[in-house]
N, C-alpha and C positions, 0 to 999 in steps of 0.2 A: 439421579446421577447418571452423566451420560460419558463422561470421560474418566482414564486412567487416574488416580489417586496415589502420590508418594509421600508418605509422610512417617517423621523417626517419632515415635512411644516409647516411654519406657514400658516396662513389662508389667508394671502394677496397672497403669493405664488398659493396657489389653488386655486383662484378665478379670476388669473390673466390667468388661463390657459384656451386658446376656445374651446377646446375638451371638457367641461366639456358638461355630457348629462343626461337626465333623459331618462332611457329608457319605453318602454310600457308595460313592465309587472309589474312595481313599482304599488304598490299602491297607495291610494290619497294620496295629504296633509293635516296634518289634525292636524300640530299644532295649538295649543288654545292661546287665551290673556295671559292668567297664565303661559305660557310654554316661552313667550316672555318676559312677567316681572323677570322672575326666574332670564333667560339668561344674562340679562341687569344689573339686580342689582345684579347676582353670580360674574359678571365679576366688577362691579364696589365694591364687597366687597375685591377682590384679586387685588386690585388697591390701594385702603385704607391699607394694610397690607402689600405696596411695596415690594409685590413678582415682581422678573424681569420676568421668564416663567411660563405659566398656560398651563397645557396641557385639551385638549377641547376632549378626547375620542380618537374615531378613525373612520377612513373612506374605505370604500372596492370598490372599482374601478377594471371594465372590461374591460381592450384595447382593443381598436377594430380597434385601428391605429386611423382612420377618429376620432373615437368616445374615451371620457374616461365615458362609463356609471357608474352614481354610483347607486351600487348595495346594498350598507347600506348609510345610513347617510344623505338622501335628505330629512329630514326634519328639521336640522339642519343648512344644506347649504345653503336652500332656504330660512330660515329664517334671515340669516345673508345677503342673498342676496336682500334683502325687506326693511332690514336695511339701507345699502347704497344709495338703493332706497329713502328714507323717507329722507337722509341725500344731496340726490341730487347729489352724487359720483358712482353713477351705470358705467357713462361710461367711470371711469379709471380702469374698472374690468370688462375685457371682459368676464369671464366667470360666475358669476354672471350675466350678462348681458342676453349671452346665457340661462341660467337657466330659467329666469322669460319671455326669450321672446317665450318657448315652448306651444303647446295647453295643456292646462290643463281641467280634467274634472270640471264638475258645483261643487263638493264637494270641491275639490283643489282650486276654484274659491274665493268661498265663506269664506273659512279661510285663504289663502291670502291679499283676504279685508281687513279683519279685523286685520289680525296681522301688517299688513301697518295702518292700520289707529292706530293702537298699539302703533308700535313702534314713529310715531308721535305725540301721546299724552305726552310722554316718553320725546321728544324732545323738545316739548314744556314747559315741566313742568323746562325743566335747559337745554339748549342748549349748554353751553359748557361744562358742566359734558357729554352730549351726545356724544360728538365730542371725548372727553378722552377716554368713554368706546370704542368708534369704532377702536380708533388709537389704543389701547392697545390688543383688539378683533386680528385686522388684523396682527399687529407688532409682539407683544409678545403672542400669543395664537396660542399654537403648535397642531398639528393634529399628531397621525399617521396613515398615507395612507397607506394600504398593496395593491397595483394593481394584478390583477388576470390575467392571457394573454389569448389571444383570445380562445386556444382551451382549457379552465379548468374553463369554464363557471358554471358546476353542484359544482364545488369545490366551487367556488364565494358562492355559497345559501346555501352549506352546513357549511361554516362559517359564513354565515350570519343567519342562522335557529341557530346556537348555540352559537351566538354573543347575539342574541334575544330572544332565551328561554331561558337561565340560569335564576334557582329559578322559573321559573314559571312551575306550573303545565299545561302540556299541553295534549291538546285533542288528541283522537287515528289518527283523520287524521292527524296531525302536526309528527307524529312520522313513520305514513308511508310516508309522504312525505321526511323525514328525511331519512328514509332506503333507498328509491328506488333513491333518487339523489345521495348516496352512490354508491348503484349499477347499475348506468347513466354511459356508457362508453361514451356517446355524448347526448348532452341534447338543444334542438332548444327554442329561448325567448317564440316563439310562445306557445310551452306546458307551460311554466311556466307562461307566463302573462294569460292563461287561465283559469290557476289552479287559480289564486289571483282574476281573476272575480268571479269566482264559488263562492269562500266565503263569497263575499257579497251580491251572486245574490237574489235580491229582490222576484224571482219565488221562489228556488230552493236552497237555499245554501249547502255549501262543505258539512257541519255540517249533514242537515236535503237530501241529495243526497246518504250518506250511513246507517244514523240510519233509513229513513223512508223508503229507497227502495232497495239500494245495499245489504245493509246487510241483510234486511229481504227475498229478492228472492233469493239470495244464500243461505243461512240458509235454507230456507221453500223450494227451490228445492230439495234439499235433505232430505227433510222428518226431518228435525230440526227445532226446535220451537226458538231459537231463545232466551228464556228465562233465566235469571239470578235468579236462589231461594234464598229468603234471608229467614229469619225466618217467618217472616209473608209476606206470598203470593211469588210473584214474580216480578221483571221489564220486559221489552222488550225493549234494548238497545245496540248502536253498544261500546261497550268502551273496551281497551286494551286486557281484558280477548277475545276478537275475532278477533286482528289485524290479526295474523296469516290467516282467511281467505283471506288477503289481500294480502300476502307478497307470493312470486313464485318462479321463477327459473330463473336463468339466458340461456342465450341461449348456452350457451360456455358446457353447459352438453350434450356435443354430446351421451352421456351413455343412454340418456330417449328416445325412440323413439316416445313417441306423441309428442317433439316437430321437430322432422321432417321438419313438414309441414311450421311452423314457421320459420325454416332457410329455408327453399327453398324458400319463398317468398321475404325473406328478401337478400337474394343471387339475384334474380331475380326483386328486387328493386319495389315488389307489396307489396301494403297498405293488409294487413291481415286481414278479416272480425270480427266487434268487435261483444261482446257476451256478453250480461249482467252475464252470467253464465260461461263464458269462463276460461280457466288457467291463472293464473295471470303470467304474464311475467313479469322479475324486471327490473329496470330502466327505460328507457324514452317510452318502453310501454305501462306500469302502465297508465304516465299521459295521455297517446292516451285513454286508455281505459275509463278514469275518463270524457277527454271532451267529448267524444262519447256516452256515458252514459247520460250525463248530458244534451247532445240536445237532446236528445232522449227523458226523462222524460219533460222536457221546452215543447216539442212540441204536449205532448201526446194530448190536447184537441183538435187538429183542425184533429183528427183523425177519428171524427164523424161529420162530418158536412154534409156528404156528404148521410149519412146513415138514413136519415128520420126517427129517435128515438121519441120514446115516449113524448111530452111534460111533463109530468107530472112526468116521469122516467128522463129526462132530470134537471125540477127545483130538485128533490131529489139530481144526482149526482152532479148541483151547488152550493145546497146549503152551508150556512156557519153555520150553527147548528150545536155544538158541539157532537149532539147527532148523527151525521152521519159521523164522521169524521174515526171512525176505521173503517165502513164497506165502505167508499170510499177507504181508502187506502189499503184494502185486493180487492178492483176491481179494484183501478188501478195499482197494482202489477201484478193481472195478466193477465189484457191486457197489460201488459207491457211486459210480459212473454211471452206474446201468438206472440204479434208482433215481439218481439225480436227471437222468432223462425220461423214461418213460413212468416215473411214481413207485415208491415203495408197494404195492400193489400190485405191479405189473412181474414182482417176484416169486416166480414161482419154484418147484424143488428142479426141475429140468435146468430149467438159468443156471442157478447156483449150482447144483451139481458142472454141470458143463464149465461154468467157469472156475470149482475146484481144481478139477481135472487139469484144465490146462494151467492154472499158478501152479499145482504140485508135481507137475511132468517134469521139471527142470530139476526139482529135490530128485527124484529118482534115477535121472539120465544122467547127473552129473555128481563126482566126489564132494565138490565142495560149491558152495554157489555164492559171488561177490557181487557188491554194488553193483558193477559193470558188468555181470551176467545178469542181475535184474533188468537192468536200464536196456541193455542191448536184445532182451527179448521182449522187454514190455512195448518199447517203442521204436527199435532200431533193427530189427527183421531181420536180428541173427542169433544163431545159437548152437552153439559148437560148431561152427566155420558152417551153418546150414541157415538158408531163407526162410523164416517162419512170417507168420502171417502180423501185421502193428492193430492185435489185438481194440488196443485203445481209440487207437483212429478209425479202425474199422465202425468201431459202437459209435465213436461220437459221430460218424458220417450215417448210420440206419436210421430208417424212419419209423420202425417200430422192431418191438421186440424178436417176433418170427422171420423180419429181415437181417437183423444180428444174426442170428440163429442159422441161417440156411448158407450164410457168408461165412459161417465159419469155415475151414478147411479140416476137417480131422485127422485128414491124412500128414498133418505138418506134426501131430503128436501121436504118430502110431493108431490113429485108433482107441487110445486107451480108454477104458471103460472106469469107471469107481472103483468096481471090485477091481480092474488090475493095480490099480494104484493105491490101494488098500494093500493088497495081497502083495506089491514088491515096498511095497515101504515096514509090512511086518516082518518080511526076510531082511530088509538092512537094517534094520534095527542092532 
């Protein structure tokens, strides 16, 4: 099959098919009790009002021969397949069957319980009203399926991204994921089921991976603050007005010579080294760049372990006082920075030290520290009406680490040593 497919099923039809699969970049399950009763008594009010067809939405399916993954629609599916279940008819609907007998995570776990133990509440309360709504579900309750074929995989998610944002306002990452699967000439499950864990990653998510880090270390390498002015004061935020940091080029402009480098690799079938600062390249680069990124930040704390640090400089960068939260994330920017240029190995206790030093100068010097005191000393060479050194731009312009190092200015923070900044941060306390 080489082209789009549209065609209406009823729902006994699609659930009779074993191809049916959930693949692993879907997200959880996570319909609710409320999402089941809707279902049950939406279908049993179009019963009451003997309509012959009810059309139930639609559904977007990935051939893959072996496989029909659905790609929109499996919380739907599966809840009609939980039905059957609760009704003891599972195994004249093999695919149904298939559906519920997949590994599902502990969240997908948890709200299949309950929407089984749901729908036989449901069934107990009138068991043969129950039995009507199922027959009329399966029989009369039409679907249309559009199937996507094996190789128009990014097409699949980009009908499905605009199946599922219409009317909502959506965040700047939802809209570069929207461009670049656009400009996806081939797009592997693995990038995209990556990108759907990142969103919810409990460390790190998509959300807080470019307002808290991407976007502020591209910004502040370049000697940009970052900052949005409104009338009073300023924010410090990744939203639409900076997508464009995001968005790149495609490879096919043989006209640009820096990307050169990028087609001969890619001609030569080698992975390209990723670069928290690097060019954005469009389509299924992007999301190479996003997972790579993203274990990189995930992993940044077992970076010191090895480096006999300070205790006491240690409980400061764990703690969870909100009053050290902006100057941990101007130090872990840019050890983030530093390793992202010269190798997690080139870190030693001098760096980091030095680089504590000057993120926690700013807690000590000042009452209280805002966005716009971060933003204007990380990248904008002020700090209390005084010239400080655009730390960020400095590193990302050194050629090696003892050239960072001897560029610093110490005299822009006093001098101060660990222990003084140890020793005045136990007196404010």
């Amino acid at each position: 099959m080489t082209d789009i497919t549209l065609r209406h099923m009823t729902l006994e039809e699609l659930l009779k098919d074993n191809r049916l699969h959930i693949p692993n970049y879907q997200r959880p399950y996570k319909w609710q009790r409320k999402h089941i009763r809707h279902l049950f008594y939406d279908v049993k009010e179009v019963i009451d009002s003997r309509k012959d067809i009810y059309q139930v939405g639609s559904l977007i399916l990935h051939d893959k021969k072996q496989t029909l993954d659905i790609v929109d629609g499996q919380q739907r599916t599966i809840s009609i397949a939980l039905f059957l279940q609760a009704l003891g008819k599972l195994n004249d609907y093999i695919g149904a069957q298939q559906l519920l007998n997949q590994k599902f995570d502990v969240v997908s776990c948890q709200h299949a319980k309950e929407n089984f133990e749901e729908w036989k509440i449901l069934i107990d309360l009138d068991d043969e009203k129950a039995q009507k709504v199922c027959d009329f579900l399966l029989k009369n309750c039409e679907i249309a399926v559009i199937t996507m074929p094996r190789n128009r995989l990014s097409e699949a998610f980009q009908l499905f991204d605009s199946q599922n944002n219409r009317g909502k306002a959506l965040e700047p990452h939802d809209l570069l994921k929207a461009y670049h699967l656009r400009n996806a000439s081939e797009i592997s499950e693995d990038l995209i089921e990556n990108w759907e864990k990142i969103v919810t990653d409990e460390k790190v998510n998509l959300k807080d991976l470019f307002n808290q880090y991407l976007f502020r270390v591209r910004r502040w390498s370049i000697g940009e603050t970052g900052l949005t002015k409104r009338r009073q004061g300023s924010y410090l935020r990744f939203t639409e007005d900076f997508i464009d940091d995001f968005k790149g080029v495609g490879l096919n402009h043989n006209e640009y010579p820096y990307l050169n480098l990028f087609r001969l690799l890619k001609e030569q079938n080698i992975d390209y080294p990723i670069s928290l600062t690097m060019p954005i390249i469009d389509g299924e680069y992007f999301f190479s760049y996003i997972n790579q990124s993203h274990k990189m930040i995930q992993h940044r704390e077992t970076w010191f372990e090895s480096l006999s640090l300070d205790s006491k400089m240690l409980k400061i960068l764990h703690s969870t006082k909100q009053r050290y939260n902006r100057n941990r994330n101007l130090f872990d920017n840019l050890v983030l920075l530093f390793a992202d240029r010269f190798g997690q190995g080139a870190l030693d206790k001098d760096i980091v030290e030095t680089i504590f030093i000057w993120a926690y100068y700013p807690r000590i010097k000042a009452r209280a520290i805002y966005d716009s005191t971060l933003a204007n000393y990380a990248a904008g060479g002020i700090f209390q009406r005084r010239t400080v050194q655009k730390l960020f731009q400095l590193l990302h312009h050194a050629s090696t680490p003892s050239d960072f190092l001897q560029k610093i200015n110490r005299d822009q923070f006093e001098h101060f040593t660990l222990e003084k900044i140890l020793e005045e941060e136990e007196l404010n306390k």
